[in-house]
VEXKOL-126278 format. One record per residue: x, y, z of N, C-alpha, C in turn. Coordinates in steps of 0.02 Angstrom, whole numbers, plus 50000, padded with zeros to 5 digits. Layout:
BEGIN
XYZXYZXYZ;...
//
This chain:
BEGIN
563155744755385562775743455446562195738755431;562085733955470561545729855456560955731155497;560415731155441559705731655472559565727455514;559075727555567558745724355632558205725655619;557895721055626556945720855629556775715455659;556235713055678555665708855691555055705755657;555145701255647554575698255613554095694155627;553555690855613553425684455623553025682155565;552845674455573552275672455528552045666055552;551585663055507551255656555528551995650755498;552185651055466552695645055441553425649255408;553875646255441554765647455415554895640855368;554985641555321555155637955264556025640255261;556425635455300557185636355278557425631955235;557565635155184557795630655125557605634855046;557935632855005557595635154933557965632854875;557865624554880557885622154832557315618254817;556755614654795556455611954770556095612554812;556105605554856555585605454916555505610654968;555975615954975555765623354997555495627354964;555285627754906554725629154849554135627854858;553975620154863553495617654858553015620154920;553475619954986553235620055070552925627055061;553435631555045553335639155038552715639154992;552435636054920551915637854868551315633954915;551395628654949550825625354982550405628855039;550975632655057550695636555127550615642855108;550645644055047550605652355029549745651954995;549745643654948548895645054933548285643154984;548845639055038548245639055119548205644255163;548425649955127548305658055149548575657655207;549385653755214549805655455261550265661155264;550215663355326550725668255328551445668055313;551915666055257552485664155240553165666255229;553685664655272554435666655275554735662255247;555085662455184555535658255163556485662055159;557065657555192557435659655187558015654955159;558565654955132558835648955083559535654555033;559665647255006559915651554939559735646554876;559155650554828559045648754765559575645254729;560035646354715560545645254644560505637354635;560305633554709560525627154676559905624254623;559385626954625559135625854553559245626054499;559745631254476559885632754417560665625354401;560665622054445561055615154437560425609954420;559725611954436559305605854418559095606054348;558785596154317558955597354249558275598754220;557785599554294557015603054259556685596954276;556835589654264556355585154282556255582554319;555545578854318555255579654394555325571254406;555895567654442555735559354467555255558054524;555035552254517554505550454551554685543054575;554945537454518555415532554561555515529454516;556205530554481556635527754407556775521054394;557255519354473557555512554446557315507354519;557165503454531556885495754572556785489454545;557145485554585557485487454643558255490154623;558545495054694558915499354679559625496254685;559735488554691560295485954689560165483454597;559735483254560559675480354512559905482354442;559635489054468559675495854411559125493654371;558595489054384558065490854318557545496554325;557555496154257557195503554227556415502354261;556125507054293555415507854320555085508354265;554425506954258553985507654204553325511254232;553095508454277552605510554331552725511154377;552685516754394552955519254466552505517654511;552095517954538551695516954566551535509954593;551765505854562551605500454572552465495454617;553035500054579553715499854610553435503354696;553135505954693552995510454764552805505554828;552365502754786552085498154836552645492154858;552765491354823553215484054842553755487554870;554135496654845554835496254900554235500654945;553775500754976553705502355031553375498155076;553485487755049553435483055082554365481755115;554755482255049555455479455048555655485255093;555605491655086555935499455135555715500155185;555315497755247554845503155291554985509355310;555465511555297555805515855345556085522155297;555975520655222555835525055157555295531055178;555665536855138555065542655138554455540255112;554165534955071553655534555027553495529555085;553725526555100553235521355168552965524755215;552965530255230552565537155262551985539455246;551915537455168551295541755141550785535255104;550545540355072550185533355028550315534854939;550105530754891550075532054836549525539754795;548915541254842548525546054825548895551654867;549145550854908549635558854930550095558454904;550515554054863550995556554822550695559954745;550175555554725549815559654678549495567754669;549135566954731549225574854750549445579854770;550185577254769550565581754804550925585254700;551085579654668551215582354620550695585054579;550045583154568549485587654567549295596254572;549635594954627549775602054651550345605454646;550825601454633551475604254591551295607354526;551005603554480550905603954411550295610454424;550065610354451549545613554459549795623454467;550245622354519550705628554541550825632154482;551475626754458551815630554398551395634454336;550685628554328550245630954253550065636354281;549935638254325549495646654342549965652454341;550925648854335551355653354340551665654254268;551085652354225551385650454169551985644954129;552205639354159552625636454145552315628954150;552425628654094551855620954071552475615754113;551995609654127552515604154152551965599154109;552115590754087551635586354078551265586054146;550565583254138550245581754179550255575054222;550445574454293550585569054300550305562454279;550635557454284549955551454253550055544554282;550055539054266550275533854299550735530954289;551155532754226551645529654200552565533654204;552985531554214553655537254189553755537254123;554085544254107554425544753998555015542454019;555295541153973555925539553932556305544653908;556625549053933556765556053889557475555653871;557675556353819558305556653801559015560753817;559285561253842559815564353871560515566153836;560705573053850561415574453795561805569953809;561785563753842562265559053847562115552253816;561605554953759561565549053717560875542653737;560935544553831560425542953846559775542653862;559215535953884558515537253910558455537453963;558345543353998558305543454084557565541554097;557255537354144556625537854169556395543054216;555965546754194555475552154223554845549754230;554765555954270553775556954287553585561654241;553905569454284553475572754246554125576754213;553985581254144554355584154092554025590054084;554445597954064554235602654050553965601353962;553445604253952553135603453887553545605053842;554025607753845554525610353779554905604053756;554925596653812555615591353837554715587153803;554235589153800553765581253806553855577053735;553875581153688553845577853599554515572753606;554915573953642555545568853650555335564253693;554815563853710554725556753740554575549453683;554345551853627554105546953599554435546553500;554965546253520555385545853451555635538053416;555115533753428555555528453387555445525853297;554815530353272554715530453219554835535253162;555055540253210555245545053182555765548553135;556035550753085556745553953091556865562053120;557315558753149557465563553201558105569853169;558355575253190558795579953190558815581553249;559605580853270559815582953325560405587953331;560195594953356560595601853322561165603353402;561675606453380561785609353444562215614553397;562885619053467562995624653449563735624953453;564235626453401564745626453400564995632153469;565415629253504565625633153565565045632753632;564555629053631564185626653672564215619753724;564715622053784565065616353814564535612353854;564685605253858564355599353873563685596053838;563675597753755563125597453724563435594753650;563435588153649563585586353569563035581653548;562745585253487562305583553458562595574253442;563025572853418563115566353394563405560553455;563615564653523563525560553578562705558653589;562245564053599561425562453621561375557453571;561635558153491561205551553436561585546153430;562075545253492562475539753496562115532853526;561455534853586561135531353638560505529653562;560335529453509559785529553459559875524253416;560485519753424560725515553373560045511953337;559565508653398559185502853391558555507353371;558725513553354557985519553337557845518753242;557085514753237556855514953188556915520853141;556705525253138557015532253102557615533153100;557705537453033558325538553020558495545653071;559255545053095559595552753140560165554753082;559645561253088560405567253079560565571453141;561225574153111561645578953181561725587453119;561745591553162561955598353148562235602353176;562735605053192563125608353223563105615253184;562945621553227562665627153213563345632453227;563755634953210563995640253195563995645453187;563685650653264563455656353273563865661153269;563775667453235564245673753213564575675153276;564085673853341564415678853404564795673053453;564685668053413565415663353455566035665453443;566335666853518567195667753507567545661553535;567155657053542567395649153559567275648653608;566795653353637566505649653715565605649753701;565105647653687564635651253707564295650353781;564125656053811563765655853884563105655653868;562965647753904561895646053902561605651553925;561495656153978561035658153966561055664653914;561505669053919561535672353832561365669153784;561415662153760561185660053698560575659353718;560135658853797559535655753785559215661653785;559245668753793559075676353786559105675353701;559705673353657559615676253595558875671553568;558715665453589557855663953570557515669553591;557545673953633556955677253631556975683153583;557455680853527557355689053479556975684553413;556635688653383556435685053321556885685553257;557325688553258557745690353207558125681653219;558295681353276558865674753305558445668853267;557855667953286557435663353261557245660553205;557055667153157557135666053109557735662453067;558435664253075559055662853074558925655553092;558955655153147558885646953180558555643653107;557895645853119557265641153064557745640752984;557865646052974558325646452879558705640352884;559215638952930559525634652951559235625752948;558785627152982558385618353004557825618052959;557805622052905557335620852850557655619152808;558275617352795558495613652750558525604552746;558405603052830558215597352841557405593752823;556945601452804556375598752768556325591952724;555965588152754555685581052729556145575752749;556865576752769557175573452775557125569852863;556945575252906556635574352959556025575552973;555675574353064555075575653070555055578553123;555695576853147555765582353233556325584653248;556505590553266556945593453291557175592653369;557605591053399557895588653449558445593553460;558405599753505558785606753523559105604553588;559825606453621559875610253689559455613453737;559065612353798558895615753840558925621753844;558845627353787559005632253817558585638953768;558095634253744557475640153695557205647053757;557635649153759557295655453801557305652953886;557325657253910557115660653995556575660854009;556395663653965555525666653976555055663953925;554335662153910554115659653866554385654353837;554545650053852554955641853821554395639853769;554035639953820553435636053755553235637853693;553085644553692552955650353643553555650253579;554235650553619554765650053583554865645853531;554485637853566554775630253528554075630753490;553525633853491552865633053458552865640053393;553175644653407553505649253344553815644653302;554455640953357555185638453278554685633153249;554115629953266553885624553269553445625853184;553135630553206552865633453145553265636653075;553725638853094554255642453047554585634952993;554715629353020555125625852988554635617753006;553705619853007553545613452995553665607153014;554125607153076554355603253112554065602453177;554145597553210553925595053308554625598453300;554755602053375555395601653413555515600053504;555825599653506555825595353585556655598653594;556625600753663557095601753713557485595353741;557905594553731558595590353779558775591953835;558805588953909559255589353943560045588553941;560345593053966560855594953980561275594854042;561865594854042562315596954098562095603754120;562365603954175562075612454222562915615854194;562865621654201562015625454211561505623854186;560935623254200560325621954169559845629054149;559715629954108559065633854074558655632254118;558215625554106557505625554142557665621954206;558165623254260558225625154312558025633954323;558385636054289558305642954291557805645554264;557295643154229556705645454236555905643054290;556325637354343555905634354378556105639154438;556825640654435556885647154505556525652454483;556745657454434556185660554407555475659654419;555105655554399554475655054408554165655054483;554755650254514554425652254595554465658254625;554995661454607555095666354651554715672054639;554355671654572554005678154551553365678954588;553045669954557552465670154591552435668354659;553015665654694552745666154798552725673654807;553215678054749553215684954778552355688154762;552195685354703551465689154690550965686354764;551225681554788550825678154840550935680254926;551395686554911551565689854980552005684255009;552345679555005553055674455022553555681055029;553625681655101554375684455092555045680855098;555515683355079556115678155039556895682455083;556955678755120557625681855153558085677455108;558535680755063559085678555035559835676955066;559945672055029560735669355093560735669855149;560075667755197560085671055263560185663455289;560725664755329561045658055389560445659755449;560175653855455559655653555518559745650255605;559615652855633559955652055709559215650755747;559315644255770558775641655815558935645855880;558415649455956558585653256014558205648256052;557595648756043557235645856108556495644956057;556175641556123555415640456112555215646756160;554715649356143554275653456186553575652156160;553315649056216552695643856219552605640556160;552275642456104552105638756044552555638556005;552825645555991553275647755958554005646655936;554255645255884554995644355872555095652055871;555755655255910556065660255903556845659355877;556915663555814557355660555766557915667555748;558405666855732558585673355684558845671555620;558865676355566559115676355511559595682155493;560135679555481560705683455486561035681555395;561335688555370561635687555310562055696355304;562365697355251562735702955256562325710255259;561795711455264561365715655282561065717355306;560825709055347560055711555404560115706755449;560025707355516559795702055563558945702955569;558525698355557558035697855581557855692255653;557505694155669557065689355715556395685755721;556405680855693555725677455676555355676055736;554785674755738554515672155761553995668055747;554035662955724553365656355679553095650755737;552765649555698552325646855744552555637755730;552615638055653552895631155611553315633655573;554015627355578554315628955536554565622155489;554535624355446554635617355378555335618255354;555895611655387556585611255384556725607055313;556805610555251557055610055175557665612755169;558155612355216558755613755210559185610155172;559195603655164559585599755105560085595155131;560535593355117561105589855117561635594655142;562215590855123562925591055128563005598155102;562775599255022562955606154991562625610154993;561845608855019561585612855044561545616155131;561895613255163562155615455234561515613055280;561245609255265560585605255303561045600955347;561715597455326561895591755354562665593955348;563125593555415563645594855404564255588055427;564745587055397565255582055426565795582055447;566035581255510566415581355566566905574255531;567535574955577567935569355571567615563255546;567285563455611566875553155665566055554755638;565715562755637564885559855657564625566255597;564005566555599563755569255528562845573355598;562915578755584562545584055623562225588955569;561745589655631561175594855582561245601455592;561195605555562561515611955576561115617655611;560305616155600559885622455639559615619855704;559405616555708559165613255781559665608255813;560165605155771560405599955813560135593655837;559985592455771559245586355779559895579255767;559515573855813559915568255803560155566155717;560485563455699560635560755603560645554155628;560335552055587560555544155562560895543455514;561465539455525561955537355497562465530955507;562745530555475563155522755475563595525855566;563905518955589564135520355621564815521755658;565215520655608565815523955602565865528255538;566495529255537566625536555469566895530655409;567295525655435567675521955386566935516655351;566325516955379565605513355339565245518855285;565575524755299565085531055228565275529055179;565785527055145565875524255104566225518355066;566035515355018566225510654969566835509454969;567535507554916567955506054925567765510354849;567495506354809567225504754728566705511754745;566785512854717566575521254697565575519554680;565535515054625565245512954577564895506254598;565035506154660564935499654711564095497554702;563675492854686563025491654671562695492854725;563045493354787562605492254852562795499854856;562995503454847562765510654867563255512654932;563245519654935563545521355003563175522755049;563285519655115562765522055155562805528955173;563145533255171563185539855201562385545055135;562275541555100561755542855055561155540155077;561195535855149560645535655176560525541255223;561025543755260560835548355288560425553955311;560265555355362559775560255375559165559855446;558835566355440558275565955489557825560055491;557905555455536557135551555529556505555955557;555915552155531555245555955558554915551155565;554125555955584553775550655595553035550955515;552425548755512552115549855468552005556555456;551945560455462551905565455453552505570355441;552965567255446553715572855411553955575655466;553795573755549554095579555591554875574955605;555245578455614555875574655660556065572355721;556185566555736556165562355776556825564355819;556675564455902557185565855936557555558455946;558035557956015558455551856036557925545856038;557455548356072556915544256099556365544456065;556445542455983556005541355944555285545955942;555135551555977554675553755982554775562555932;554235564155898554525573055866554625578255925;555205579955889555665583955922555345588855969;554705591655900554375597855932553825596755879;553285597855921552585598855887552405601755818;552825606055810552685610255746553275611655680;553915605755705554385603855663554185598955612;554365602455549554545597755492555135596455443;555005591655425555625590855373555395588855312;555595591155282555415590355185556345589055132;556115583855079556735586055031557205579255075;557615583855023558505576355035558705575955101;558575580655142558695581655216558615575255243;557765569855224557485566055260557895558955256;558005555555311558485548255283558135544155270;558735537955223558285531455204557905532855135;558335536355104558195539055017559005540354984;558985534454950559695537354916559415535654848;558885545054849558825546354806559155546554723;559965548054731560295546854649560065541454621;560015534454653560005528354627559285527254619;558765528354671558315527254639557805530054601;558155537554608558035542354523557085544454578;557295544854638556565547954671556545554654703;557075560354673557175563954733556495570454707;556315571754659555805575254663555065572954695;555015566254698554585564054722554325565154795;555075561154847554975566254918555035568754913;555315574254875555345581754915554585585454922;554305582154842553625585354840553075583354893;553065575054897552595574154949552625574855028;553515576455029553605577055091553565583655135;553605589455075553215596355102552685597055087;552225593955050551605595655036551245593555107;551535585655122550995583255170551355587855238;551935588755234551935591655305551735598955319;551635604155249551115610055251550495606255271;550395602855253549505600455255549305598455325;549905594455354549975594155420549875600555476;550415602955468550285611755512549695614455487;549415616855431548845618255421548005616255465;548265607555460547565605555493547595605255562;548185605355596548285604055656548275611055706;548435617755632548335623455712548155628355666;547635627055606547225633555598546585630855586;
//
């Protein structure tokens, strides 16, 4: 039998992947009253780092160096880009306050700055980032170094000598190690191996191991997956044990520090009174005067909201923000207009790999400065609608390596928005 209740609050945060994090942590420290409803897991597919804006221009593929300064010029070349909405100091403070979140939840990130890293990738490659969890930062800066790069026999999508394949032109000498754990039966599962870091017996083991590379290297270069809990603590123990820097790799998902960035939110919006309707499908009813009247329905409970604002971080395609019909591409909680190409046979390319991109990756809610969504007639839908995250169109985010960027500034400013406008 499913529970029935009633609820309300100052802001509905539907969504809970990234930028439904952020909306939900922004309005929870402006001592908003907060409902978040979603399904978590697709974090534990993210690879932990935070983009801000990789590659421009995005037909070019060159590598960003300064972001900030790429900003300005595609938000002369874009108008109609999420970042042509804001300015350069609200994107700064929006991650500000990102970085800011996580350190009080315990989970170090670098501090943002003006520049993107270079971080090395199990695919041999340098991805451009902003910001990096502190366990991933010592791998930003390896070209003098000799390096060791370890992974784990039966540990799928992780070869140590694929990552030191992208290093050819790397001043220091690379070694590879492939680790051969007693409790491999030829599969190992990440997060069980990333639980066995948190024993010290495991560790030690580990260190006996990578102390034989003494003098011969200067940094250790691991898998993503030093622990669940305490990452930092973990890589600053082995760190000490075997006299070595060590640095975290990104990986294929599952991800570890996806799964410790869901973790971290969910503990602390919960210490912050955030309540969290899980897998709950949300049903727009009516306005009653100010009010959105909403339900949330899942295999246990129907509730009935009642918010005053609600911040739409529902997502894409796989996140059920955006759904696709034969001919047209629709929003799934309000029924808000999409922008999109204008037939079905223009979503995509021919060439997969096509330089110009697919337009169906432009897709999405337009808004106006402030993040609300724009009806037929160019005007917001409703006073107290927002949109945050991949949802928003005129970001094809994969290519230009920016999707943490809107998502962050695009719920921060639109909490900041409802905030100043009706408390």
């Amino acid at each position: 039998m499913k529970i029935n209740k009633n609820t309300d609050c100052d802001i509905l945060v539907i969504g809970a992947g990234l930028a439904g994090y952020i909306a939900a942590a922004r309005a929870a420290d402006l001592g908003l009253k907060t409902i978040q409803a979603g399904n978590s897991s697709a974090l534990f597919l993210a690879s932990g780092l935070f983009d801000l804006l990789g590659v421009f221009p995005i037909d070019s593929g060159k590598i960003v160096t300064h972001p900030y300064s790429a900003i300005k010029q595609l938000q002369s070349d874009q108008i109609y880009h999420p970042y042509s909405k804001t300015t350069p100091d609200q994107i700064k403070k929006g991650f500000q306050f990102l970085a800011s979140f996580l350190d009080s939840a315990e989970l170090k990130y670098s501090r943002p700055g003006a520049n993107n890293k270079q971080i090395l990738t199990s695919l041999g490659t340098f991805k451009p980032t902003y910001m990096v969890p502190e366990t991933f930062s010592k791998g930003c800066s390896l070209d003098e170094k000799n390096l060791l790069i370890v992974d784990f026999k039966g540990l799928r999508g992780f070869s140590a000598r694929q990552a030191a394949s992208g290093l050819g032109r790397k001043k220091g000498k690379i070694h590879t190690l492939t680790i051969d754990l007693p409790e491999n039966n030829g599969s190992l599962n990440p997060v069980h191996l990333a639980r066995s870091f948190e024993n010290q017996e495991f560790i030690q083991r580990l260190a006996d191991k990578l102390s034989m590379f003494s003098g011969k290297a200067d940094i250790v270069g691991l898998p993503g997956i030093c622990g669940i809990h305490n990452s930092l603590e973990i890589v600053k123990s082995l760190e000490k044990r075997i006299n070595m820097d060590v640095f975290e790799i990104p990986g294929m998902p599952p991800s570890i520090p996806g799964l410790r960035l869901k973790n971290t939110f969910e503990k602390k919006l919960s210490d912050l009174n955030v309540s969290f309707l899980s897998n709950a499908k949300i049903v727009f009813h009516a306005m009653e005067k100010d009010h959105f009247i909403l339900q949330a329905v899942n295999d246990n409970f129907e509730t009935r909201i009642k918010a005053r604002g609600v911040i739409l971080a529902s997502g894409r395609f796989p996140g059920g923000g955006l759904f696709a019909r034969r001919g047209i591409i629709l929003e799934t909680v309000f029924d808000l207009p999409v922008f999109q190409p204008e037939t079905r046979e223009m979503w995509h390319q021919l060439n997969f790999f096509d330089a110009k991109g697919h337009q169906i990756n432009q897709a999405g809610l337009e808004t106006d400065n402030r993040f609300r969504p724009l009806d037929k007639t160019g005007k917001p839908a409703f006073e107290n609608l927002y949109a945050a995250g991949s949802i928003i169109a005129h970001n094809d985010w994969t290519r230009l390596k920016s999707g943490t960027g809107v998502s962050c500034v695009s719920a921060y400013t639109a909490v900041n928005s409802f905030y100043k406008k009706n408390v």
